[in-house]
Structures are given as structure tokens and as C-alpha cells.
C-alpha positions as CSV (number, residue, x, y, z in Angstrom):
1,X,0.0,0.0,0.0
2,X,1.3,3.3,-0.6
3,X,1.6,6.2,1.8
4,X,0.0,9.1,2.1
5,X,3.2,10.7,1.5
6,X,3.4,10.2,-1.8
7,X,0.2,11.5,-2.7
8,X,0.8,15.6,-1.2
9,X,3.0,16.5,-4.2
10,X,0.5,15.4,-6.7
11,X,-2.3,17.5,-4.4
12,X,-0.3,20.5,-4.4
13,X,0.7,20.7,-7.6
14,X,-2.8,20.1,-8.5
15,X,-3.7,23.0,-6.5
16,X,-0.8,25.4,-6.8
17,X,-0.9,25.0,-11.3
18,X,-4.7,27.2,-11.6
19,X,-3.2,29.5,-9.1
20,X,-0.3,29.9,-11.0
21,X,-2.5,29.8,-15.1
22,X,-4.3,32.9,-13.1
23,X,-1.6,34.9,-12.1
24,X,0.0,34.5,-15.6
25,X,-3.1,35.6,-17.3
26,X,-3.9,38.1,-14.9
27,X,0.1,40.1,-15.8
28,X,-0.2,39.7,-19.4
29,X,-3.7,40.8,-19.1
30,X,-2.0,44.0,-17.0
31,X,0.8,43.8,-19.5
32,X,-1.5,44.8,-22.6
33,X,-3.4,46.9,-20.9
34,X,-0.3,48.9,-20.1
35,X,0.4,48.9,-24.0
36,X,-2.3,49.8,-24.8
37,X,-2.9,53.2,-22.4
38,X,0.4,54.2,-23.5
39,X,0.7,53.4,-27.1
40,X,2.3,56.6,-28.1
41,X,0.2,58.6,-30.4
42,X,1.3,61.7,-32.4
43,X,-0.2,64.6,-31.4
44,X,-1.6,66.2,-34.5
45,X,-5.0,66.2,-35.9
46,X,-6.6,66.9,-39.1
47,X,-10.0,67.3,-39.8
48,X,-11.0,66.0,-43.6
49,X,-14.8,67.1,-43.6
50,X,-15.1,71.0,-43.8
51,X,-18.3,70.8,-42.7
52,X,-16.8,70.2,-38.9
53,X,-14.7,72.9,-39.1
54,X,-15.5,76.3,-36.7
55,X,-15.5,79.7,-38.1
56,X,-12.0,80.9,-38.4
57,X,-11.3,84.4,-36.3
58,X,-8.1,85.9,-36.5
59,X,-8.1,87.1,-32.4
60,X,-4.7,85.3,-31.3
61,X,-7.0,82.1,-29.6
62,X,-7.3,78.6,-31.7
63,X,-10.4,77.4,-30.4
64,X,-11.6,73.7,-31.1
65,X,-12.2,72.3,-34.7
66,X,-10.9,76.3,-36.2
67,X,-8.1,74.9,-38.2
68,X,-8.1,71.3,-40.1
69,X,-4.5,70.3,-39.5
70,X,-2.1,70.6,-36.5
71,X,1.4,69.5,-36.4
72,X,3.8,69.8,-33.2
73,X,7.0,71.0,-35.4
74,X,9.0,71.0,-32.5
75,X,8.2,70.9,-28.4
76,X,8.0,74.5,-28.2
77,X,6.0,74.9,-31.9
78,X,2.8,74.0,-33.0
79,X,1.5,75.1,-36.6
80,X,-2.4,75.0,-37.5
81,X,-3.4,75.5,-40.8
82,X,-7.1,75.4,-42.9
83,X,-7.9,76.2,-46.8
84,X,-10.4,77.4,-49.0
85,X,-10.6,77.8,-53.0
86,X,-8.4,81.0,-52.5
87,X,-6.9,81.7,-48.9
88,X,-4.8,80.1,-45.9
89,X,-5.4,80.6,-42.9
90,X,-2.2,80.4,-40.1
91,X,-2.2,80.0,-36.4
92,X,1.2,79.0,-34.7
93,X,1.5,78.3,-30.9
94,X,5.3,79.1,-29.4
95,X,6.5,79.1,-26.2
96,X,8.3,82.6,-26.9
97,X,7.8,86.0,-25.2
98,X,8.9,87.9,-27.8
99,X,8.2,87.3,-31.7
100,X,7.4,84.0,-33.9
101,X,8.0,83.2,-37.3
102,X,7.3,81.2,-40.4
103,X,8.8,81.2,-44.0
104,X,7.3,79.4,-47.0
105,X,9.5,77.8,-49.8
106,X,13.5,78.6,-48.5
107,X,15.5,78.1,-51.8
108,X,17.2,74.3,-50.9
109,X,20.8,74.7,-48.6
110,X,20.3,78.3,-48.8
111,X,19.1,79.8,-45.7
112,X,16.6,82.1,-45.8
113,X,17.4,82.8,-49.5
114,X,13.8,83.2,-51.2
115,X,11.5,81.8,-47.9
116,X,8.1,83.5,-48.0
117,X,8.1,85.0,-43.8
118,X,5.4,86.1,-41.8
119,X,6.4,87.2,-38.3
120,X,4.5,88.7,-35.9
121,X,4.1,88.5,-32.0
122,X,2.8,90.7,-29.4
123,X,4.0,93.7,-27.9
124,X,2.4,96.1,-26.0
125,X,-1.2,94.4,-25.3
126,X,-1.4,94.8,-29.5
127,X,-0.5,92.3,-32.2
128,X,1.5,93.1,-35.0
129,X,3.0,91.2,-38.4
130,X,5.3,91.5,-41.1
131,X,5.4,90.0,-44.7
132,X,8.8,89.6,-45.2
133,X,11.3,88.5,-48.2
134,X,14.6,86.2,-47.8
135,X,17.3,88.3,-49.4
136,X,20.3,86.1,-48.5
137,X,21.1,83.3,-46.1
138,X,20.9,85.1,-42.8
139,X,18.5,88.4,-44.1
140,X,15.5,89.3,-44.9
141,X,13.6,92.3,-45.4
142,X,10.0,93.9,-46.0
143,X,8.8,93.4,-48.9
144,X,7.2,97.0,-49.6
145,X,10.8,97.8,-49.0
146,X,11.6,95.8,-52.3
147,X,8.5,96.8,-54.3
148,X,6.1,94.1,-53.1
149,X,3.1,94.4,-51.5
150,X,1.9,93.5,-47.6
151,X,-0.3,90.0,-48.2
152,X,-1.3,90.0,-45.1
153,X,-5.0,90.3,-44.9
154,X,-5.9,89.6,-41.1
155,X,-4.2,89.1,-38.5
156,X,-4.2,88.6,-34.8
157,X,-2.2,87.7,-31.7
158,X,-1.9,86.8,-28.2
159,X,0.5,86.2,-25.2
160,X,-0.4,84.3,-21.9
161,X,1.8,82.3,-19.9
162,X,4.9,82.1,-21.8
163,X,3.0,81.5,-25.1
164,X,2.9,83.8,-27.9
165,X,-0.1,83.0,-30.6
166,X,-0.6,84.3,-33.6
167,X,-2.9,83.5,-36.4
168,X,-3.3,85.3,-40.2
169,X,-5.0,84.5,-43.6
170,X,-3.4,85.2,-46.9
171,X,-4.3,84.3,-50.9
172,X,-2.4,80.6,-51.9
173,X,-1.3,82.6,-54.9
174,X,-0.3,86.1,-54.2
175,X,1.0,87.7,-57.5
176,X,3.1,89.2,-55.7
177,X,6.9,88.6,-56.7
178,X,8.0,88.8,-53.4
179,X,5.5,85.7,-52.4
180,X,5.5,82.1,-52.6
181,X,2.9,79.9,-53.4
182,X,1.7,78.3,-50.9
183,X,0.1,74.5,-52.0
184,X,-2.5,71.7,-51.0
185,X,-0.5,68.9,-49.5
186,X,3.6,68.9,-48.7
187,X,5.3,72.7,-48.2
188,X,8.9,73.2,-47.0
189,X,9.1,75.5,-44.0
190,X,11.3,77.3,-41.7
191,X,10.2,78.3,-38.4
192,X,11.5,80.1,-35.8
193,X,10.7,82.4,-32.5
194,X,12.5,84.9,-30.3
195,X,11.9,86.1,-26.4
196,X,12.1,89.7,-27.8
197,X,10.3,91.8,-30.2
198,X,10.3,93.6,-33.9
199,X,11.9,91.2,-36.7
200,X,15.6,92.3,-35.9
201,X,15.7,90.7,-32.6
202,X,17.3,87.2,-33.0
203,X,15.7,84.3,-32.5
204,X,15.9,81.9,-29.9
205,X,15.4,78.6,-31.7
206,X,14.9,77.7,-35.6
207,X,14.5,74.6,-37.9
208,X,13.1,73.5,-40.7
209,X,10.0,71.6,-41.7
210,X,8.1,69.6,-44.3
211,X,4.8,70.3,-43.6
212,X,1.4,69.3,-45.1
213,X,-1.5,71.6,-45.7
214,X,-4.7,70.7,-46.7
């Protein structure tokens, strides 16, 4: 006859082996739930229906659903953009105190060389902008100065917190020599922003961008 003995690792394995199937299941079970609440996701949005988007004000405050793309072009910079038949319509986010910038089309490995700029910030308690012209790698200037013409339509701005905002609208197509086009889908960009005011300030941080607008 055999003894009991025997029998107690057979009974406890028996009752250790669901206790250990439920503590597996139960950390892979914890495991994908982890994955799944922090499965990065990029923070941008676009909106493809233009019948969700909001009417677009140029006051210097991007309200839900205004533009129909966002990007995050760096930590500290977050372009919006929306289209019609004829116009774009801008709103950056910086974490600058003093001016911020955006320049359409740069000429390839040449600076600021034939970039489209708009740059505006707040100063003051009152919002102001510049249509601006690459002349060389490291200048620009106004374009009235070089016989253009201010494409700025509307524009408007706001600072809170450490943030500067600022928002236009302009044609796609300008006529203006001292313009680039700007087009549906992928546009080269640089962008940049400053802690202090009035376009001959330097800026504190700049890069470049392919961006898409719809």
C-alpha cells in the first residue's frame, strides 16, 4: 500500500498549477493593458470634412475644430493651418515672449534665400506682423521695402503664460513677386521664434519643416 506521503505533491501541484495559469493571465492581461494606455500617439490632428470645421477668427485664440491640421514641429511649436478655393489661414503656438515666425519655400541649402516669412508676435497688449522676403542666407527684409506688396489680410495675436499665438489668412497665390505659393498637401518650411520683439531681434530657436496643408 502506498503512503500518504506520496500523494501531497501530486495535491499540491494540483492546487498550486490554476493559481499559478491565473496569475500569468492576470500580468499579461495587465501587460497589454499597459500597452495599450500608453501606445504613443502623435499629437496632431486633421479634420477632412469641412463641414466640422468652426469659423475661423483671427483674435490670437485657436479654439476647437478652427483649423483642419495641426502638427507639433518641434516641443516648443505647434503650426495650424485650414484652406479654402483662394486663402490660408495660419495659427502658430510658441513658447516665446517675444516674436514668432514662419517662411514658405526657403530656396534648398540656402538659408533664408527666397522663404516666403510672416512674423509677428505681441507687444504692447497689440498684435502686430510683417510680410517679409529672404534676401540672402541670414537676411530678410519687408517686402514694400523691395516693391512688393503686404499679403497679409488679417491678422491677430496673443501672449499668456509664456505663449505667444498668432494667427493670419493670406491668398495661396499672391502675384506678388516677393511671395511664394503656398500649395495643398507637402510645403517646405522654416520656423523660428525669439523672447524679444520687432523682426531684428534674434531668434531663440529655428528649424526646418516639411509640412502638409490641406
Amino acid at each position: 500500500m502506498l503512503s500518504n506521503k506520496k500523494y501531497i505533491p501530486v495535491i499540491l501541484g494540483i492546487l498550486i498549477l490554476p493559481s499559478l495559469l491565473f496569475s500569468s493571465c492576470a500580468a499579461i492581461a495587465e501587460m497589454n493593458s499597459n500597452q495599450n494606455t500608453n501606445t504613443d500617439s502623435a499629437d496632431t490632428t486633421q479634420i477632412t470634412d469641412p463641414t466640422e470645421l468652426a469659423e475661423w477668427t483671427a483674435d490670437g485664440i485657436i479654439t476647437a475644430n478652427e483649423y483642419s491640421n495641426s502638427a507639433n514641429i518641434s516641443a516648443n511649436f505647434t503650426l495650424f493651418s485650414r484652406t479654402d478655393d483662394q486663402y490660408v489661414y495660419i495659427g502658430i503656438k510658441a513658447k516665446a515672449s517675444g516674436w514668432i515666425s514662419i517662411g514658405f519655400q526657403p530656396v534648398s541649402a540656402k538659408g533664408h534665400t527666397g522663404a516666403d516669412f510672416a512674423l509677428g508676435g505681441v507687444s504692447n497688449g497689440a498684435a502686430y506682423i510683417y510680410d517679409l522676403w529672404g534676401i540672402s542666407k541670414d537676411e530678410h527684409s519687408l517686402d514694400t521695402k523691395l516693391g512688393g506688396t503686404n499679403s497679409i489680410l488679417e491678422y491677430g495675436g496673443t501672449e499668456s503664460g509664456g505663449y505667444t499665438i498668432l494667427e493670419f489668412k493670406r491668398l495661396l497665390v499672391t502675384g506678388d513677386s516677393y511671395d511664394q505659393n503656398i500649395v495643398h498637401g507637402s510645403n517646405n518650411i522654416l520656423w523660428a521664434y525669439s523672447d524679444e520683439d520687432g523682426f531684428a531681434a534674434m531668434h531663440t530657436a529655428e528649424g526646418t519643416a516639411k509640412i502638409n496643408i490641406p
